[in-house]
TIDOBA-601280 format. One record per atom (N, C-alpha, C): residue in one letter; atom name; x, y, z. Coordinates in Angstrom, 3 decimals, m for minus. Atoms other than C-alpha are relative to their C-alpha. Example, Ala and Ser with C-alpha at 12.3 -4.5 7.8 and 13.67 -1.06 7.14 Angstrom:
<node 'a','N',<0.890,m1.190,0.000>>
<node 'a','CA',<12.300,m4.500,7.800>>
<node 'a','C',<0.900,1.200,0.000>>
<node 's','N',<m0.820,m1.190,m0.060>>
<node 's','CA',<13.670,m1.060,7.140>>
<node 's','C',<m0.770,1.090,0.730>>
***
This chain:
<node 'x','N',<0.459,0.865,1.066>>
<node 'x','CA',<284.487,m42.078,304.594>>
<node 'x','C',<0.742,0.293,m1.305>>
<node 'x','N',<m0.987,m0.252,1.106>>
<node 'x','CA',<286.365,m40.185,301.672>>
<node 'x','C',<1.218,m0.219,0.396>>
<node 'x','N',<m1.657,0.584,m0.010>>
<node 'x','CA',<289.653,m41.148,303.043>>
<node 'x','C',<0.577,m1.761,m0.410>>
<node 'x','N',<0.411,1.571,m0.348>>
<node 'x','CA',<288.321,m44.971,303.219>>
<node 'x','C',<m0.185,m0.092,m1.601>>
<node 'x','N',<0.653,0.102,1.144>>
<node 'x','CA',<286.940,m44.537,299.362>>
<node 'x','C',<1.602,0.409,m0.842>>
<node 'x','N',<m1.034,m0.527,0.886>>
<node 'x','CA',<290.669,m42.508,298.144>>
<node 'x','C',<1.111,m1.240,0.390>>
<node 'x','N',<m0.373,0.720,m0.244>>
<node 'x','CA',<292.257,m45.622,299.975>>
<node 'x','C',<m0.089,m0.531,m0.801>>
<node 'x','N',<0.123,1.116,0.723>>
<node 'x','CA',<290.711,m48.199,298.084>>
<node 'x','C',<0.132,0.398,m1.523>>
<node 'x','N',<m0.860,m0.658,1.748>>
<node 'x','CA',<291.281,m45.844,294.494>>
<node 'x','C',<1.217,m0.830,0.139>>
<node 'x','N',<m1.382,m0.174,m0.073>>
<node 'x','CA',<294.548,m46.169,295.732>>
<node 'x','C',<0.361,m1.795,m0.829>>
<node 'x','N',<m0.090,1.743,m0.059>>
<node 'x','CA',<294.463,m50.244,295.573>>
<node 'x','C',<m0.475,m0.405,m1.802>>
<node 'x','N',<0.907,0.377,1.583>>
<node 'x','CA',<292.510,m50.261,292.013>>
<node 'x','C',<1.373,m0.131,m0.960>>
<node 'x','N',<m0.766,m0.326,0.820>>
<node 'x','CA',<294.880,m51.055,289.287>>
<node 'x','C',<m0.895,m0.103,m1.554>>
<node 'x','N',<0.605,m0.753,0.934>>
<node 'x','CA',<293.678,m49.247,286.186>>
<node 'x','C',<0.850,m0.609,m1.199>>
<node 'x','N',<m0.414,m0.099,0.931>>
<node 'x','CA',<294.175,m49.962,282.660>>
<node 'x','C',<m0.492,1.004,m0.983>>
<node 'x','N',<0.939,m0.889,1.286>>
<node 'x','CA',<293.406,m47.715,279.634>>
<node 'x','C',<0.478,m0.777,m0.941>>
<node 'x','N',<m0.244,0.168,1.601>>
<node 'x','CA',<293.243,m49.178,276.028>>
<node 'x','C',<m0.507,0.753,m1.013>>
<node 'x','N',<0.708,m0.882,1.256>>
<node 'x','CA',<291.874,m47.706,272.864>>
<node 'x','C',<m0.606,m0.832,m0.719>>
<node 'x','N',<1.216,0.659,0.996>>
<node 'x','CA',<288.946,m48.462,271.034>>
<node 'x','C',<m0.070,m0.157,m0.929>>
<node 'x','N',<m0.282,0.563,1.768>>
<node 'x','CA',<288.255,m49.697,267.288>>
<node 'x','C',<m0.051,2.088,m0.194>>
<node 'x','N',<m0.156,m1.407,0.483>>
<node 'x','CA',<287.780,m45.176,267.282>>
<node 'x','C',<1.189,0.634,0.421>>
<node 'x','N',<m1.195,m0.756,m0.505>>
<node 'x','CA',<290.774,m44.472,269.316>>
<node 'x','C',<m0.716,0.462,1.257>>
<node 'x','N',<0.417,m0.772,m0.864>>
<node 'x','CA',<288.870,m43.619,272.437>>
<node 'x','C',<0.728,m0.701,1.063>>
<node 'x','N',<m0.194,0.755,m0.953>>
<node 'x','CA',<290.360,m44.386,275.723>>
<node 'x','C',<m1.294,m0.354,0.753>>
<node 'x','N',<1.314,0.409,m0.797>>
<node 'x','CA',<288.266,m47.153,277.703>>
<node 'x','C',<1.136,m0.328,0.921>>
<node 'x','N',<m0.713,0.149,m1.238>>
<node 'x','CA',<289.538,m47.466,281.171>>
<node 'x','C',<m0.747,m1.159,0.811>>
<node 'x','N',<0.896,1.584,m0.682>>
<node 'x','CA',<289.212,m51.303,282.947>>
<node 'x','C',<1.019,m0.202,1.443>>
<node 'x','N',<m0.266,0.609,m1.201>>
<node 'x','CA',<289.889,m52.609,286.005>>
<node 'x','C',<0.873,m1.557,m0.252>>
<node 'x','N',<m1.317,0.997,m0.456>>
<node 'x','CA',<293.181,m55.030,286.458>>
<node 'x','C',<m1.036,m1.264,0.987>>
<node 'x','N',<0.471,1.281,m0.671>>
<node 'x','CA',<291.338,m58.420,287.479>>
<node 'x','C',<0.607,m0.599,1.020>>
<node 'x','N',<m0.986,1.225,m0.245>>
<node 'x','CA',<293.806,m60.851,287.299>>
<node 'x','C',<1.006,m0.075,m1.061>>
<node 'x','N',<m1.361,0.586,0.690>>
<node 'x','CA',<296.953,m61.864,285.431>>
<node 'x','C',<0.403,m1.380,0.222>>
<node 'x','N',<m0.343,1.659,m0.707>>
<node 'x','CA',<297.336,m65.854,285.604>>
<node 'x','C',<1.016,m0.522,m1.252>>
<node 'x','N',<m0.337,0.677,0.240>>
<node 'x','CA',<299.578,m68.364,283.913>>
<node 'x','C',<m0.759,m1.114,m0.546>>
<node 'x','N',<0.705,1.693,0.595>>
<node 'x','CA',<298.202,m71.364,281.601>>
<node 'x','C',<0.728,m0.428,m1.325>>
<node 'x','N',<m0.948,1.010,0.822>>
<node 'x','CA',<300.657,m73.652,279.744>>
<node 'x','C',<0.620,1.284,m1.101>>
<node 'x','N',<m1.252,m1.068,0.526>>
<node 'x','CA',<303.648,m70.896,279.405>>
<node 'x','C',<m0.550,1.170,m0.840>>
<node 'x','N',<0.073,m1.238,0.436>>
<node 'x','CA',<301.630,m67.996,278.248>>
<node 'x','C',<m0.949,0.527,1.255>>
<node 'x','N',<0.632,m0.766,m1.032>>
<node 'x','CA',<300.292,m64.797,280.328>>
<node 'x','C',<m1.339,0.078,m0.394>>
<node 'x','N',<1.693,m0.284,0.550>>
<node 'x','CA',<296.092,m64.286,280.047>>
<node 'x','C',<m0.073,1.252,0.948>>
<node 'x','N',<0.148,m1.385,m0.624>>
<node 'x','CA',<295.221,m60.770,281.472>>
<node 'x','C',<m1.579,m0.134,m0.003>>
<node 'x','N',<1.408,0.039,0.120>>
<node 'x','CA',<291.504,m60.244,282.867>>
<node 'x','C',<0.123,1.673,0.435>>
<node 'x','N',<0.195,m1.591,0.064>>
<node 'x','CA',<290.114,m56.838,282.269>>
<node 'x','C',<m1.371,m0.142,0.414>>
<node 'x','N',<1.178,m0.493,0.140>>
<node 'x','CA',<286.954,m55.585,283.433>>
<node 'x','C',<m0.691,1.778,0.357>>
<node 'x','N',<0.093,m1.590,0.387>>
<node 'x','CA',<285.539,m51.998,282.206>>
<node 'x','C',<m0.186,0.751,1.088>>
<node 'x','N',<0.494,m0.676,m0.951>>
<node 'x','CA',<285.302,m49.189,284.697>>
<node 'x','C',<m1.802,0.293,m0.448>>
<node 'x','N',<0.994,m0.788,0.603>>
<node 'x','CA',<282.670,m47.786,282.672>>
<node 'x','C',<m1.043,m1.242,m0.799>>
<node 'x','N',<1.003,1.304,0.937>>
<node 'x','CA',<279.138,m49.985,281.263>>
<node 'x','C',<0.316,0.520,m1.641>>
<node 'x','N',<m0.578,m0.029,1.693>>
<node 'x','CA',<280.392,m50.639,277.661>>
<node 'x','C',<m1.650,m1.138,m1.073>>
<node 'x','N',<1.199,0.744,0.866>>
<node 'x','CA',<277.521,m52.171,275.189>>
<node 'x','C',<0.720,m1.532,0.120>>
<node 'x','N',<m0.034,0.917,0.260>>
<node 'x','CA',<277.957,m55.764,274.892>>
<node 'x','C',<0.586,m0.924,1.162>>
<node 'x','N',<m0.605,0.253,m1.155>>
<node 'x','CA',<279.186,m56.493,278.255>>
<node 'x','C',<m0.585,m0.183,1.130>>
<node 'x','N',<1.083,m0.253,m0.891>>
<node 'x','CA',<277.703,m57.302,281.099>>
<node 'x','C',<0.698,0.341,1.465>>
<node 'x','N',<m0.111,m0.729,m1.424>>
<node 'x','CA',<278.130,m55.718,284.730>>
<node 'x','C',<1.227,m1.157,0.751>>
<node 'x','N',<m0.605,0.779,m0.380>>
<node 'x','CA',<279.712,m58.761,285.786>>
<node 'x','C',<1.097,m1.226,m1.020>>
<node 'x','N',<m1.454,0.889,1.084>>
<node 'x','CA',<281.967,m60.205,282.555>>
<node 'x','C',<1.208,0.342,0.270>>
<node 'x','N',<m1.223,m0.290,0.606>>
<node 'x','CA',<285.547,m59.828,281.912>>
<node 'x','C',<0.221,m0.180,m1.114>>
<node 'x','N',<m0.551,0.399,1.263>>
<node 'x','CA',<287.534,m59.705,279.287>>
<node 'x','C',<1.337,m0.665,0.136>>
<node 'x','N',<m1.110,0.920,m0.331>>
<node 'x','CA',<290.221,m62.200,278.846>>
<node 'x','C',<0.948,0.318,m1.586>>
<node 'x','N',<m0.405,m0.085,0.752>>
<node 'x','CA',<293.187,m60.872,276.695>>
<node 'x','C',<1.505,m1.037,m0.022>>
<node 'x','N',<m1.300,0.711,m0.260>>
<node 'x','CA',<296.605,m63.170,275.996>>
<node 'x','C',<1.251,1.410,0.406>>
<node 'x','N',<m0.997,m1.080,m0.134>>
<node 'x','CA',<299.257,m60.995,277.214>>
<node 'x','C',<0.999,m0.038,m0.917>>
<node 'x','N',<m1.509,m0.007,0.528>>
<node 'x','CA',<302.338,m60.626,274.687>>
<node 'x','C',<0.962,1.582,m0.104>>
<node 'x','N',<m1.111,m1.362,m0.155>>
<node 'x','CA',<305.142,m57.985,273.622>>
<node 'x','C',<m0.018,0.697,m1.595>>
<node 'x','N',<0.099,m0.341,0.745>>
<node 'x','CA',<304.945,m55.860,271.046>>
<node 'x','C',<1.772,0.367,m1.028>>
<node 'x','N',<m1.245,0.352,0.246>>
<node 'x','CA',<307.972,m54.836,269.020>>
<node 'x','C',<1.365,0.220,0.326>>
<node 'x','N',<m0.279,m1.101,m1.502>>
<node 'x','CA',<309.164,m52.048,271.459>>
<node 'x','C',<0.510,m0.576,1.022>>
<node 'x','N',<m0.859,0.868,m1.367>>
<node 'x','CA',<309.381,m54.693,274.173>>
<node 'x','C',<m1.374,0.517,0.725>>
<node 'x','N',<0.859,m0.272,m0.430>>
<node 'x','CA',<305.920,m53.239,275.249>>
<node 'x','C',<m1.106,m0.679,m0.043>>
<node 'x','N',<1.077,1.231,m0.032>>
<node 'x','CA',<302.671,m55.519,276.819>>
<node 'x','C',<m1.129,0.823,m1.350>>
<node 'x','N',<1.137,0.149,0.995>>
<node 'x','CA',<300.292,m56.098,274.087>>
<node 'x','C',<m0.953,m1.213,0.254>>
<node 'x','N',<1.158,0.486,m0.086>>
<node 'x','CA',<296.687,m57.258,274.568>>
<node 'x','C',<m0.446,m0.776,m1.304>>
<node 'x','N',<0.709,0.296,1.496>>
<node 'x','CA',<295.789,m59.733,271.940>>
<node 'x','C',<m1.049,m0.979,0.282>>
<node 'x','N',<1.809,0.384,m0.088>>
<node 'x','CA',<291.957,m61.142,271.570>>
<node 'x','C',<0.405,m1.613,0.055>>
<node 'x','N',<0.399,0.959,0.600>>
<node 'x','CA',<291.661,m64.561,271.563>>
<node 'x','C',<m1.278,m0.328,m0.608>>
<node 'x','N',<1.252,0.116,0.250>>
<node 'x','CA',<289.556,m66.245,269.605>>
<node 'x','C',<m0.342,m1.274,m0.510>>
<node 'x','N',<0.165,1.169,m0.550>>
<node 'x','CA',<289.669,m69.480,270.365>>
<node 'x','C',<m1.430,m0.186,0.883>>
<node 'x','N',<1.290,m0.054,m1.193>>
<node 'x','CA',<286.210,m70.070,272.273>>
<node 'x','C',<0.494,m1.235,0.859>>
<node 'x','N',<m0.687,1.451,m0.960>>
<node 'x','CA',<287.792,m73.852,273.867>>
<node 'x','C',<1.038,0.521,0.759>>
<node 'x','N',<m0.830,m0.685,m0.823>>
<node 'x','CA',<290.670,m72.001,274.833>>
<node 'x','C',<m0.504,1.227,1.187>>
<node 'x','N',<0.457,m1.311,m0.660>>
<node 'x','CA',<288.928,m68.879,276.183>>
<node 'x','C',<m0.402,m0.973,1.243>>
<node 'x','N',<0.638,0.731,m1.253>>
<node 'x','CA',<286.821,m71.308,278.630>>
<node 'x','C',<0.908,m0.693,0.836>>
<node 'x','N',<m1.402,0.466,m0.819>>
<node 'x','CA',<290.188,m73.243,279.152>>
<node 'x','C',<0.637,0.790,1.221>>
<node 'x','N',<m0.581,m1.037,m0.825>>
<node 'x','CA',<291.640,m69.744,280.582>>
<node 'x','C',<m0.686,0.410,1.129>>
<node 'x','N',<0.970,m0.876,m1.024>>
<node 'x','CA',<288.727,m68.767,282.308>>
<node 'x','C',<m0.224,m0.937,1.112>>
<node 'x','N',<0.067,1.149,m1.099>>
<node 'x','CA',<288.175,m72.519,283.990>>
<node 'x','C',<1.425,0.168,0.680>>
<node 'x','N',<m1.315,0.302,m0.337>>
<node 'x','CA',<292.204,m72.370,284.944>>
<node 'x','C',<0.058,1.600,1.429>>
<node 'x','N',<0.236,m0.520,m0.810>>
<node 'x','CA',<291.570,m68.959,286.465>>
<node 'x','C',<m1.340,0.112,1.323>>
<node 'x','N',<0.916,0.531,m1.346>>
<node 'x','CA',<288.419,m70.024,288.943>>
<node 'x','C',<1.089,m0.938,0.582>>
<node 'x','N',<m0.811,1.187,m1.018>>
<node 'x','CA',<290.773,m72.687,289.917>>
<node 'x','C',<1.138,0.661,1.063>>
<node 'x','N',<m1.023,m0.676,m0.590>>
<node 'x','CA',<293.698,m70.224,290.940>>
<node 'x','C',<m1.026,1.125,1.210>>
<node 'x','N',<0.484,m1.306,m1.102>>
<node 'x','CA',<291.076,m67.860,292.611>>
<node 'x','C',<m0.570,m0.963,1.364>>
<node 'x','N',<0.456,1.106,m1.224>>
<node 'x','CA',<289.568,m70.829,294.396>>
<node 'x','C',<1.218,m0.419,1.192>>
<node 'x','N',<m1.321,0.566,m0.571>>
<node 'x','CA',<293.252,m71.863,295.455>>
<node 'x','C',<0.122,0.914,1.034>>
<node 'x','N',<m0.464,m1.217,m0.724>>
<node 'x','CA',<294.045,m68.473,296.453>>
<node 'x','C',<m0.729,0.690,1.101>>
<node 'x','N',<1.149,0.085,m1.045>>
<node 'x','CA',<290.821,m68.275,298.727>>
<node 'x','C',<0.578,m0.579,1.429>>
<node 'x','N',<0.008,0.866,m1.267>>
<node 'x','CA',<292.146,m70.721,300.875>>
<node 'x','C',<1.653,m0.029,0.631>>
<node 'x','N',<m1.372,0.021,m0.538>>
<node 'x','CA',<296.076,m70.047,301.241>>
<node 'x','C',<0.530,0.826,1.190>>
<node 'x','N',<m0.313,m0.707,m1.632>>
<node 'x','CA',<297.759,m68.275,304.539>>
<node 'x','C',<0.383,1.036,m0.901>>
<node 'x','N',<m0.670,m0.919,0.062>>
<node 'x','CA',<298.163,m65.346,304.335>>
<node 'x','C',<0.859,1.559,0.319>>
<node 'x','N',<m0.442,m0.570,m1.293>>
<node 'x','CA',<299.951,m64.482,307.291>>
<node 'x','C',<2.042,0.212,m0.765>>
<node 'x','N',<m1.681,m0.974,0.900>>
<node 'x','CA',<304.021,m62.836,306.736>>
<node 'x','C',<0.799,m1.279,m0.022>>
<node 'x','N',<m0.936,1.243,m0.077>>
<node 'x','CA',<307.196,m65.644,306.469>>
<node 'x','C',<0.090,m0.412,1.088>>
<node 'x','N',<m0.238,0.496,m1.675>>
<node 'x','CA',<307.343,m66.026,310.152>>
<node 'x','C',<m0.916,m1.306,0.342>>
<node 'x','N',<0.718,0.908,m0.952>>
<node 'x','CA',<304.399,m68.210,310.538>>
<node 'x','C',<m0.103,m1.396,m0.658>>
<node 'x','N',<m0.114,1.346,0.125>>
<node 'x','CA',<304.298,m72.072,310.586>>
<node 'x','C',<m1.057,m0.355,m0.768>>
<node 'x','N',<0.555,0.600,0.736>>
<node 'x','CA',<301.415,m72.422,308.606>>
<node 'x','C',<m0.043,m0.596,m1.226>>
<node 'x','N',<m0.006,0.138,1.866>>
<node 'x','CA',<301.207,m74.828,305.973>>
<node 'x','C',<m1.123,m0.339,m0.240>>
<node 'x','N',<1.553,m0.305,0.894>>
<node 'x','CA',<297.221,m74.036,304.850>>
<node 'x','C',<m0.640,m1.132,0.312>>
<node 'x','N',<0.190,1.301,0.122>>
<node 'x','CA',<296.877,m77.790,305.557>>
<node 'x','C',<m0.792,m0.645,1.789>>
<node 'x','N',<0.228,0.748,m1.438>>
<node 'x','CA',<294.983,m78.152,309.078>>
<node 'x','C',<m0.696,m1.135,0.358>>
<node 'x','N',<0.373,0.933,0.092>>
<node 'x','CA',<294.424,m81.368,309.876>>
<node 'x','C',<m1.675,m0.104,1.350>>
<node 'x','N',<1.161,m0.247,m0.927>>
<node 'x','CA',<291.420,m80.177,312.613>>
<node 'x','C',<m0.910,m0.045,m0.520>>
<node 'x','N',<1.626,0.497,0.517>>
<node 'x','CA',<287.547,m80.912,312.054>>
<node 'x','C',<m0.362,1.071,m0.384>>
<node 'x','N',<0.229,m1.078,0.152>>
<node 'x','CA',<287.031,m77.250,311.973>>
<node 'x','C',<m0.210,0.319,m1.505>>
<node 'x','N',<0.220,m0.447,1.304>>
<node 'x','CA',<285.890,m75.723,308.606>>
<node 'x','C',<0.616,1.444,0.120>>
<node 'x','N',<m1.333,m1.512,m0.102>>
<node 'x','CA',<288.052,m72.261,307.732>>
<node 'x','C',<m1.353,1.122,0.503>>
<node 'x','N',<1.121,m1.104,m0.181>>
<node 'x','CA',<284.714,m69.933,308.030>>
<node 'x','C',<m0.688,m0.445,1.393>>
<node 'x','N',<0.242,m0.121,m1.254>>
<node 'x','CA',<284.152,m71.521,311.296>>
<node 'x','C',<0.836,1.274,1.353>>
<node 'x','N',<m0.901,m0.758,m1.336>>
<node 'x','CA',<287.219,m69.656,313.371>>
<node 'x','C',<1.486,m1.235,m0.150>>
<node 'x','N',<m1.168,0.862,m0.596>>
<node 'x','CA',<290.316,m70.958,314.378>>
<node 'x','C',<m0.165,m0.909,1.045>>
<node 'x','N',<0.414,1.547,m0.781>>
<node 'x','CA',<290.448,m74.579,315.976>>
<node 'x','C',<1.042,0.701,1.488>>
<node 'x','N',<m0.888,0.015,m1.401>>
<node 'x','CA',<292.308,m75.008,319.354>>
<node 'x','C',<1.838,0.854,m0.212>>
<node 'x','N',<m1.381,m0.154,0.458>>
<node 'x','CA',<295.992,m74.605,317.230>>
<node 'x','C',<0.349,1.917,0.027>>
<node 'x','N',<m0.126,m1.254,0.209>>
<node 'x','CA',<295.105,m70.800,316.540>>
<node 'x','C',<0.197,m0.086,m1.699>>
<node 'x','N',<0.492,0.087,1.321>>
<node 'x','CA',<295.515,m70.183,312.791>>
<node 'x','C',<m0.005,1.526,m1.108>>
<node 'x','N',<0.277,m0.740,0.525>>
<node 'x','CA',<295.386,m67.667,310.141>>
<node 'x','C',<m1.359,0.052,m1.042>>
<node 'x','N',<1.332,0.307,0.722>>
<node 'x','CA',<293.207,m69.271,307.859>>
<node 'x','C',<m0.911,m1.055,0.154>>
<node 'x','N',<0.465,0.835,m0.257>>
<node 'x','CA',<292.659,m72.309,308.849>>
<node 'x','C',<m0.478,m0.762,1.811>>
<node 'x','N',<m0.048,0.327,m1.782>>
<node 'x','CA',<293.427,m72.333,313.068>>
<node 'x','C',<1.397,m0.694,m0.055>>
<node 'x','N',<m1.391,0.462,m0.331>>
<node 'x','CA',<296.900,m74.256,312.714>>
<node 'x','C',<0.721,0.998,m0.145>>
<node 'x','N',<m1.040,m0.550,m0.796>>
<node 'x','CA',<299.912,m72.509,314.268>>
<node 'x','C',<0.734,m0.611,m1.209>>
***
């Protein structure tokens, strides 16, 4: 079971930032998406932080500082924020449903069978959907 638990550490990608005191807070690597030519970064805390809830993120714009180094900056846009956050459900929704079997296989995600994906694979066989 601890080999199964230092595995999935392994998989976590970690951020640390610093707090309005300078403290490091350490978050959990969400997501990173794309929305009309800039990066949005989703953070969510390892650790319960006040104002946060168990299940939020935080949604920072990604840019470069002057170094050439990523910099986290707040938005604070609230239309935009919901913009980013609706744009990423859409990509996670997408990404739910794509193959994701190696270059070899013929699937294109698209099976035209009655089958629903959480049923099984249709007659075709399938990765995600049952088409070959």
């Amino acid at each position: 079971m601890a080999e199964l638990e230092q595995e999935m550490e392994m998989d976590v990608d970690i951020i640390t930032l610093l707090d309005m005191d300078n403290n490091d807070v350490d978050f959990y690597h969400v997501a990173t998406i794309d929305y009309e030519e800039k990066w949005y970064v989703f953070l969510q805390p390892v650790k319960p932080i006040d104002g946060i809830k168990e299940d939020e993120v935080i949604i920072y714009e990604l840019g470069l500082d002057d170094e050439g180094d990523d910099k986290f900056i707040p938005i604070e846009n609230d239309e935009l924020l919901e913009k980013v956050f609706q744009e990423y459900l859409a990509q996670a929704e997408e990404d739910e449903y794509e193959c994701d079997c190696d270059d070899d296989c013929d699937c294109d995600d698209d099976c035209d069978c009655d089958k629903e994906e959480s049923e099984g694979s249709c007659e075709n066989g399938c990765c995600t959907c049952g088409k070959k």
